[in-house]
C-alpha positions in Angstrom: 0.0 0.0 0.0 1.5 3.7 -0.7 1.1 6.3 2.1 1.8 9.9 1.8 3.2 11.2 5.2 4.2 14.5 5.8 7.7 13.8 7.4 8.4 10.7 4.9 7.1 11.5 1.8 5.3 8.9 -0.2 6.0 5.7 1.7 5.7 1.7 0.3 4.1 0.3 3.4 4.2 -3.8 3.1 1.7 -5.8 5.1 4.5 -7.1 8.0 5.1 -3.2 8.8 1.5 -2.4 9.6 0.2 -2.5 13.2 -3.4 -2.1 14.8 -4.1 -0.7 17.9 -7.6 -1.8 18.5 -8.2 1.5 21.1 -5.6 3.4 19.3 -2.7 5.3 21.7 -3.5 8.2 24.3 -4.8 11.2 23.4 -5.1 9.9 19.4 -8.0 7.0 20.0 -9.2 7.6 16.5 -6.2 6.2 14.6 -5.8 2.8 14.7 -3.5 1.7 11.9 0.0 2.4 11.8 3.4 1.5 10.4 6.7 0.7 12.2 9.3 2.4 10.4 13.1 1.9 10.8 15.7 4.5 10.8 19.6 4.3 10.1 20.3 4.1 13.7 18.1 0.7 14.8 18.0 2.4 18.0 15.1 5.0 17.4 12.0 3.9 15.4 8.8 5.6 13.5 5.2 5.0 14.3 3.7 6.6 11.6 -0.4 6.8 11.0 -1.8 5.2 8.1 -5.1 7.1 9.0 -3.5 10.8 9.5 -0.2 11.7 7.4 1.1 14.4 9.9 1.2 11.9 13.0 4.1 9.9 13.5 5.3 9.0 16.9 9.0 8.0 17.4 9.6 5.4 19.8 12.4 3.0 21.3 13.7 0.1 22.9 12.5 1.0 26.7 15.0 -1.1 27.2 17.6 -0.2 26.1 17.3 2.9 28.7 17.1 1.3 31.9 18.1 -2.2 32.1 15.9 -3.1 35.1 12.5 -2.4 33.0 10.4 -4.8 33.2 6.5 -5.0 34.2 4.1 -7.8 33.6 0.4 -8.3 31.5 -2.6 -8.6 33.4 -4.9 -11.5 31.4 -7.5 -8.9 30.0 -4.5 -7.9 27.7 -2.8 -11.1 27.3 -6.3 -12.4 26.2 -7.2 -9.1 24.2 -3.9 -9.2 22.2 -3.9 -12.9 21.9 -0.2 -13.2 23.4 0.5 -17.1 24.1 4.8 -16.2 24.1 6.8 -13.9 25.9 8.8 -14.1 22.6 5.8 -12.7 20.6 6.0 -9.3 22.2 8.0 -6.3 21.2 7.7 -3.8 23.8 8.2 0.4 23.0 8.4 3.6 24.3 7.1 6.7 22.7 10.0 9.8 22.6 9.5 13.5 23.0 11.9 15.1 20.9 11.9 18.7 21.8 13.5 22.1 20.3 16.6 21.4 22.7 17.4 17.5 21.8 19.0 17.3 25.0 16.0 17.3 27.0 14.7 14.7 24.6 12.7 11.7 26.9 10.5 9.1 26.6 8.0 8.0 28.1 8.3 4.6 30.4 5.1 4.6 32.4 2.9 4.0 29.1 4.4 2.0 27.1 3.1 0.2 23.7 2.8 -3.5 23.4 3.2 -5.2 20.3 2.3 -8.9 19.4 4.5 -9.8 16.9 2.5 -12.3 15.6 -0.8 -11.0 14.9 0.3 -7.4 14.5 -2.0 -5.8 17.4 -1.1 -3.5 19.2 -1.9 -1.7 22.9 -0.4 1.5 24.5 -0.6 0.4 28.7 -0.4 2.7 31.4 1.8 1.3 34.6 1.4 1.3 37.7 4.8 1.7 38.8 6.8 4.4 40.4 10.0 3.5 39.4 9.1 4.8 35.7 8.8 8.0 35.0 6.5 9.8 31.7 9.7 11.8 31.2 12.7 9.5 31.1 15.9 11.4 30.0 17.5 9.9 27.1 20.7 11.6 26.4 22.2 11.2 30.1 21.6 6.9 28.6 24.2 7.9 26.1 22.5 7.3 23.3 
């Protein structure tokens, strides 16, 4: 399928790049389709709309920030998303990439949940205090 995007330009999207998010992500619950998009670095990633071309989230490895991260599914989502393996799931973080990139962060306490398998998606909000919305990235040397 071609996609016009705003920060991409006309895009090939295959099939194996597209994910749905059933209840879409936080504060955009009306766009449900998107495609992962790799960059030259494999650390930072694109989530770009299929529905809306100026939307694209970038995201990354949570991770890859704090070693530590870890949190488990509750069985509404396991069920929901149809997860059977922990190898199924690809976990990310979406990144705020302000005016001063050194105060770029991401977001740990809602992080997006992707079954590999299927292709659903599902943006969680944890209940942990150890992770932050704001999670400095720079100070992680990356």
């Amino acid at each position: 399928m071609i996609v016009d995007t705003a920060n991409f330009g006309e895009l090939n999207v295959k099939e194996e790049m597209t994910i749905t998010f059933p209840d879409g992500i936080l504060g955009f619950e009306e766009l449900r389709q998107f495609a992962m998009l790799e960059t030259d670095t494999n650390t930072l990633l694109w989530l770009q709309s299929l529905e809306n071309a100026n939307i694209a989230f970038p995201i990354i490895c949570p991770f890859l920030l704090q070693d530590d991260y870890s949190f488990e599914l509750d069985d509404v989502v396991l069920t929901k998303m149809d997860i059977t393996s922990e190898d199924d799931v690809m976990v990310y973080s979406i990144v705020t990439i302000p005016e001063k990139i050194e105060d770029m962060t991401a977001n740990l306490l809602a992080p997006l949940v992707v079954n590999n398998k299927n292709r659903l998606g599902q943006q969680i909000v944890l209940r942990d205090e150890r992770y932050p919305l704001k999670h400095k990235i720079l100070r992680e040397g990356l």
